[in-house]
DOZA-336820 format. One record per residue (C-alpha): residue number from 1; residue in one letter; x, y, z. Coordinates in steps of 0.2 Angstrom, whole numbers. Layout:
N
R   num   residuo      xx      yy      zz
R   NUM         A       X       Y       Z
...
This chain:
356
R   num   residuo      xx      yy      zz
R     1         X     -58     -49     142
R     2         X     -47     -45     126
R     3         X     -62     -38     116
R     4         X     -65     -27     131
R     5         X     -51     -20     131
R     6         X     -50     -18     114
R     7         X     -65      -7     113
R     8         X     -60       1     128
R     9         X     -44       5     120
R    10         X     -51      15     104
R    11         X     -50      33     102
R    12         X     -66      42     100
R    13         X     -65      61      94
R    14         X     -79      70      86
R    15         X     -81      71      70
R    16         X     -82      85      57
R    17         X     -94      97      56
R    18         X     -97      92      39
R    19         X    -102      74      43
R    20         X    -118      71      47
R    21         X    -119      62      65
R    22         X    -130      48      56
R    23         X    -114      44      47
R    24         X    -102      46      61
R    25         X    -113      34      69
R    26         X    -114      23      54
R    27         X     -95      22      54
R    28         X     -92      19      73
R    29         X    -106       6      74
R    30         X     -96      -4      56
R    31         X     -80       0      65
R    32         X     -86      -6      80
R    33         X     -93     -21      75
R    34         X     -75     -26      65
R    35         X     -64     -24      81
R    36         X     -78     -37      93
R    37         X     -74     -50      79
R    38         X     -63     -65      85
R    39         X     -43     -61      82
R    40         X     -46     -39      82
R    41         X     -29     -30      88
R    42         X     -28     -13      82
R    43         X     -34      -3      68
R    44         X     -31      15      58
R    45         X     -45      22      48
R    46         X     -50      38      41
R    47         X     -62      45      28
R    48         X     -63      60      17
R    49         X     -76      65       7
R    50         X     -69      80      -5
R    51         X     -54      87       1
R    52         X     -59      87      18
R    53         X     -53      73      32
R    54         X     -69      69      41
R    55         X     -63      54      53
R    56         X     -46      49      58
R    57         X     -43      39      71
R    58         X     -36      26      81
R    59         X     -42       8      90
R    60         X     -37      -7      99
R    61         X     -19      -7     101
R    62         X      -1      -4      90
R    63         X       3     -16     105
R    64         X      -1     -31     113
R    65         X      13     -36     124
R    66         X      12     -16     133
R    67         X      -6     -15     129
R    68         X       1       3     120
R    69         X     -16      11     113
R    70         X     -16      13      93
R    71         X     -20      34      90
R    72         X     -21      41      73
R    73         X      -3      45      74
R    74         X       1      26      75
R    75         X      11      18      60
R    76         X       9       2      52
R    77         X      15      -5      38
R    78         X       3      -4      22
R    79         X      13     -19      11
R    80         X       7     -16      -7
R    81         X       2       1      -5
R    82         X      19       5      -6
R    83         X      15       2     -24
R    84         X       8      19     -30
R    85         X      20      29     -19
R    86         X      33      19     -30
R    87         X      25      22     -47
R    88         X      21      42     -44
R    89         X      40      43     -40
R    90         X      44      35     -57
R    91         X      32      46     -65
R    92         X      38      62     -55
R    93         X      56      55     -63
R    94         X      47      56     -80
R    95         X      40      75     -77
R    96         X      58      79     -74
R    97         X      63      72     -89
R    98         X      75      60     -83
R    99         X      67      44     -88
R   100         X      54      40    -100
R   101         X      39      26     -93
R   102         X      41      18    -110
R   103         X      61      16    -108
R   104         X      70      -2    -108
R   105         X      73      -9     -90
R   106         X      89     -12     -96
R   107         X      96       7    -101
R   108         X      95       5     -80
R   109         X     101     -12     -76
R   110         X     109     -14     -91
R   111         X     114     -32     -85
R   112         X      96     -38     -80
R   113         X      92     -52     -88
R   114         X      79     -51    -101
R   115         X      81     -68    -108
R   116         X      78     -60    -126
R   117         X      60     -49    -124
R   118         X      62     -29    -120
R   119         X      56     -26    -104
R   120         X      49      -9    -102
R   121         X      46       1     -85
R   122         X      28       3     -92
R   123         X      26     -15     -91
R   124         X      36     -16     -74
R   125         X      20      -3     -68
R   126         X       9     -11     -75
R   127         X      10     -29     -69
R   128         X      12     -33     -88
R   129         X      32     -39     -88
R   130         X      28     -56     -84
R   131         X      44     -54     -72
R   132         X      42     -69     -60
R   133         X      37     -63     -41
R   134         X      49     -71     -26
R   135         X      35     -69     -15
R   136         X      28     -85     -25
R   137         X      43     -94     -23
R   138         X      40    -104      -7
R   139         X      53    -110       3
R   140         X      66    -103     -10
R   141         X      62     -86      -4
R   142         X      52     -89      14
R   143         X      67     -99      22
R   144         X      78     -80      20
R   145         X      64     -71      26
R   146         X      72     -64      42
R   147         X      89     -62      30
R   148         X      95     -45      27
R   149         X      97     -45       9
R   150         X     107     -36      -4
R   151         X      99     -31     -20
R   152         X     111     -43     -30
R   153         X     104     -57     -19
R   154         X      88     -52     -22
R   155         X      89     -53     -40
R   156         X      97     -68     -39
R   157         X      81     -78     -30
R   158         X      72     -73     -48
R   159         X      82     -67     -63
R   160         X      88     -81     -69
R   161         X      72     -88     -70
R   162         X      63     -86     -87
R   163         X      48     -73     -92
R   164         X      32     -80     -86
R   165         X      25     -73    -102
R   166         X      30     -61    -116
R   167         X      29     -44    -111
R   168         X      13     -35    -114
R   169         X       3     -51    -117
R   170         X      -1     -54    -100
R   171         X      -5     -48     -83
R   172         X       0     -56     -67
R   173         X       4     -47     -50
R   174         X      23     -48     -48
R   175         X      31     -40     -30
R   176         X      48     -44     -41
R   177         X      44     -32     -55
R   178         X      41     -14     -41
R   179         X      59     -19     -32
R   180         X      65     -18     -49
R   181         X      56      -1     -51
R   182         X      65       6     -34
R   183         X      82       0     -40
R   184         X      77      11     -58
R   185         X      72      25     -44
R   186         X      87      26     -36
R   187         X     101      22     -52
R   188         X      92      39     -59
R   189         X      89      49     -44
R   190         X     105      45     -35
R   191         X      98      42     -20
R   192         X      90      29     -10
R   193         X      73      27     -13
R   194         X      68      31       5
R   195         X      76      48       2
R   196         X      69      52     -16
R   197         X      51      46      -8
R   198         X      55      58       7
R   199         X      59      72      -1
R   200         X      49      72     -17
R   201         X      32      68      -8
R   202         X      34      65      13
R   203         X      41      82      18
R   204         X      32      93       5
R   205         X      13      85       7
R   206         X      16      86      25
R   207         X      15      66      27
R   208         X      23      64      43
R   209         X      18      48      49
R   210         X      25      39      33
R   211         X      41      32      29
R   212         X      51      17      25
R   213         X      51       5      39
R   214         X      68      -3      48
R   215         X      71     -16      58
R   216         X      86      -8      66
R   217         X      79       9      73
R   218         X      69      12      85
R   219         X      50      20      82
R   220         X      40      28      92
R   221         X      21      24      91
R   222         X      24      11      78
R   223         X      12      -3      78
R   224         X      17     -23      79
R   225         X       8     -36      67
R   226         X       1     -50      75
R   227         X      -4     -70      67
R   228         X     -21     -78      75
R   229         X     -21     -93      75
R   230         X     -29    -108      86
R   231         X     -37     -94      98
R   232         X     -21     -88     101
R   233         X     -12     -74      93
R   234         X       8     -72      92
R   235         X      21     -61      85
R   236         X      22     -62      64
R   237         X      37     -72      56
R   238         X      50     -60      55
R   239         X      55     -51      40
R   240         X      68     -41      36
R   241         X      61     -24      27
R   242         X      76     -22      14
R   243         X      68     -36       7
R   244         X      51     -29       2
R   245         X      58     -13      -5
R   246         X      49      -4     -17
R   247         X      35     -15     -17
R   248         X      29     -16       0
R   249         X      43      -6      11
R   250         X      32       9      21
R   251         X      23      11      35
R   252         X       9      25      39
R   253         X      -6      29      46
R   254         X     -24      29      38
R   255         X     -24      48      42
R   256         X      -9      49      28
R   257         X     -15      38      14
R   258         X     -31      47      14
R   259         X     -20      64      10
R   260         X      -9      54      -2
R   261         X     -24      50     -11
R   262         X     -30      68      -9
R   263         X     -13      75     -16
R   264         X     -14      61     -30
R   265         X     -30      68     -34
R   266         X     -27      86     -30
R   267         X     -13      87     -41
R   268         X      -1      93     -28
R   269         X       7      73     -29
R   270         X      10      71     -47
R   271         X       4      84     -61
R   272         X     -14      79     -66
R   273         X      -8      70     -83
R   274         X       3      59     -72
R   275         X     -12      55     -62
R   276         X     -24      52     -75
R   277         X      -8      41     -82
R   278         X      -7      30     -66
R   279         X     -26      28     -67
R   280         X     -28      20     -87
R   281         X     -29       3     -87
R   282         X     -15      -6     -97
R   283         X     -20     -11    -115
R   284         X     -13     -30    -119
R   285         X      -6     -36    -135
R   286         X     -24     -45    -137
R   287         X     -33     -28    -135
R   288         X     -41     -34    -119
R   289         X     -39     -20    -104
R   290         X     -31     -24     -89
R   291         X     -42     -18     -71
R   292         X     -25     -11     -66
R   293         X     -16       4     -69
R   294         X       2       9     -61
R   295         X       0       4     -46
R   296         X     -19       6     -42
R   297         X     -31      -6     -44
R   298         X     -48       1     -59
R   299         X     -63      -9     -53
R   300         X     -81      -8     -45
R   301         X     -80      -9     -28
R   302         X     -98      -8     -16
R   303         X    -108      -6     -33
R   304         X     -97      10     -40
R   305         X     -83      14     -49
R   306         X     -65      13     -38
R   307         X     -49      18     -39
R   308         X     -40       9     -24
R   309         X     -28      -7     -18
R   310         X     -25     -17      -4
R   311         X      -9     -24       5
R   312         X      -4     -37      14
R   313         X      13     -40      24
R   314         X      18     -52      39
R   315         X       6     -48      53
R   316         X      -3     -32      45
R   317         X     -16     -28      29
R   318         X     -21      -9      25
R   319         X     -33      -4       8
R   320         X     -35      13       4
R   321         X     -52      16      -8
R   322         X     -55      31     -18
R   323         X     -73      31     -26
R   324         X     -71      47     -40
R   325         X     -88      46     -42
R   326         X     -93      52     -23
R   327         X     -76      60     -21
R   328         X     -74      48      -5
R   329         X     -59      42       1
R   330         X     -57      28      15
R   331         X     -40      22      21
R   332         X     -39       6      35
R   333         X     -25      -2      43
R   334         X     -25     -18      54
R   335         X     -11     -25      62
R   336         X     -19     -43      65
R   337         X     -19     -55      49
R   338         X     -37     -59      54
R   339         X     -45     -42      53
R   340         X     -48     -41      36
R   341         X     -45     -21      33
R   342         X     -51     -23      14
R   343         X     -69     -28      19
R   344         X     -68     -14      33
R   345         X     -66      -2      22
R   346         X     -80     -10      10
R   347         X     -92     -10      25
R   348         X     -88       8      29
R   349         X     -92      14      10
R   350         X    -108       5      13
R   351         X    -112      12      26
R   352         X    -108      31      18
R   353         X    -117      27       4
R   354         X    -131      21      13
R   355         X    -133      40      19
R   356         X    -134      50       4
């Protein structure tokens, strides 16, 4: 009954002009197929081939409880996407002159601790600080979940901890490192880092279904993750969003992403240096590249080369995939732990490049 409903539930709009109706076809049928699978909610997806927004749309539902209907203007939260947004706003700092990606975290937090290495922000983008993450500190971390966090607690769940490796020696995801990144945001903007992130890039690139999510305010059209578990699904633990920050704090639509990642690429984001900066892959004290830039992930995806990255965060995972080659962007969203968006968004670039 569910899966009826769910495909009942999904919004169906025509497609551009300039997408053939084989591959609007293609993509309903992968989409389709995604949201019959066992623990299917809601989804968000678009696609854009060039600069032009060929598919955005909603389906299943933002929510189960009033059987609300996802649309394309429904936000979820997009977890470690977040990451890009954060490391554009350091480099849009760094076009302004006011900090240098190369700078010492510590001419910021000049009491961080870096237990006697130079932590730069470069490294901090990078993944390369060896900064330990507290989303792997198990129940030191996961038992204050739902707590509202300051930053000075925050710091204290990691910082006295010591490097996991020298900087620039390694690479090892760390969710620690990007809240570090917002608190360098927001010592140098003066702002928050919502507002710096709203004003530098929501409001001028016309992203209006994006933002940092709260637990406190109400939001219309905003969609609620969901666990599957037993055949049964149920509310996500609850987490307070202070505590993601930076690394994982907004919500969106796939509508959105797919014009960040147009802006990104457009050069109405960043200037194009900073872009192609984001986009190099870090270069390690061994002389080995990393597959990972400043916040985007440098790898082949569906046989071709990919500029992309994925998030996951209580109840909801999004990817957003950009292939340069193909000039093709596709952003999906989910707001069910079991529908995996990432090989959504792989099964739709399939499917596209199935056509050409």
């Amino acid at each position: 009954m569910l899966a009826a409903l769910l495909l009942a539930a999904s919004v169906v709009v025509s497609p551009s002009p300039a997408l053939a109706q084989g591959e609007a076809e293609r993509i309903d049928a992968v989409v389709q197929q995604h949201m019959r699978g066992p623990g299917a909610v809601g989804l968000s997806v678009a696609v854009a081939r060039g600069e032009t927004l060929l598919y955005s749309q909603g389906h299943g539902f933002a929510e189960l409880e009033f059987a609300a209907n996802a649309n394309d203007e429904t936000m979820f939260r997009i977890g470690s996407i977040t990451k890009q947004f954060t490391a554009a706003a350091i480099l849009k700092l760094a076009e302004r002159d006011k900090l240098s990606i190369d700078d010492p975290l510590t001419k910021f937090l000049p009491n961080y601790p870096t237990h006697g290495h130079e932590i730069t922000l470069r490294h901090l983008l990078t993944h390369t600080a060896g900064v330990p993450s507290y989303t792997d500190l198990g129940p030191v971390w996961e038992r204050r979940m739902a707590e509202a966090l300051s930053d000075a607690e925050m710091l204290a769940l990691w910082q006295e901890k010591p490097l996991e490796f020298t900087p620039g020696e390694r690479w090892k995801y760390s969710n620690s490192g990007y809240y570090l990144l917002g608190m360098v945001i927001e010592k140098v903007a003066g702002v928050p880092y919502a507002e710096f992130l709203r004003d530098t890039f929501f409001d001028p690139l016309q992203l209006t279904r994006t933002r940092y999510d709260s637990n406190e305010e109400l939001l219309l059209n905003r969609a609620q993750g969901y666990a599957f578990e037993s055949e049964r699904f149920s509310n996500d633990g609850l987490l307070d969003m202070r505590q993601p920050g930076a690394a994982g704090g907004l919500i969106s639509s796939a509508g959105d992403l797919v014009k960040w990642q147009l802006a990104l690429v457009g050069g109405r984001a960043l200037s194009k240096a900073s872009y192609e900066e984001m986009t190099l892959p870090f270069l390690l004290a061994s002389g080995k590249e990393t597959s990972y830039g400043m916040g985007l992930q440098l790898d082949t995806q569906a046989g071709k080369p990919c500029v992309w990255h994925g998030g996951g965060i209580n109840g909801f995972n999004s990817v957003l995939l950009y292939f340069p080659d193909e000039e093709l962007s596709i952003a999906a969203i989910s707001n069910s732990e079991r529908l995996r968006a990432d090989a959504l968004g792989l099964a739709l670039a399939e499917a596209l490049f199935a056509t050409k």
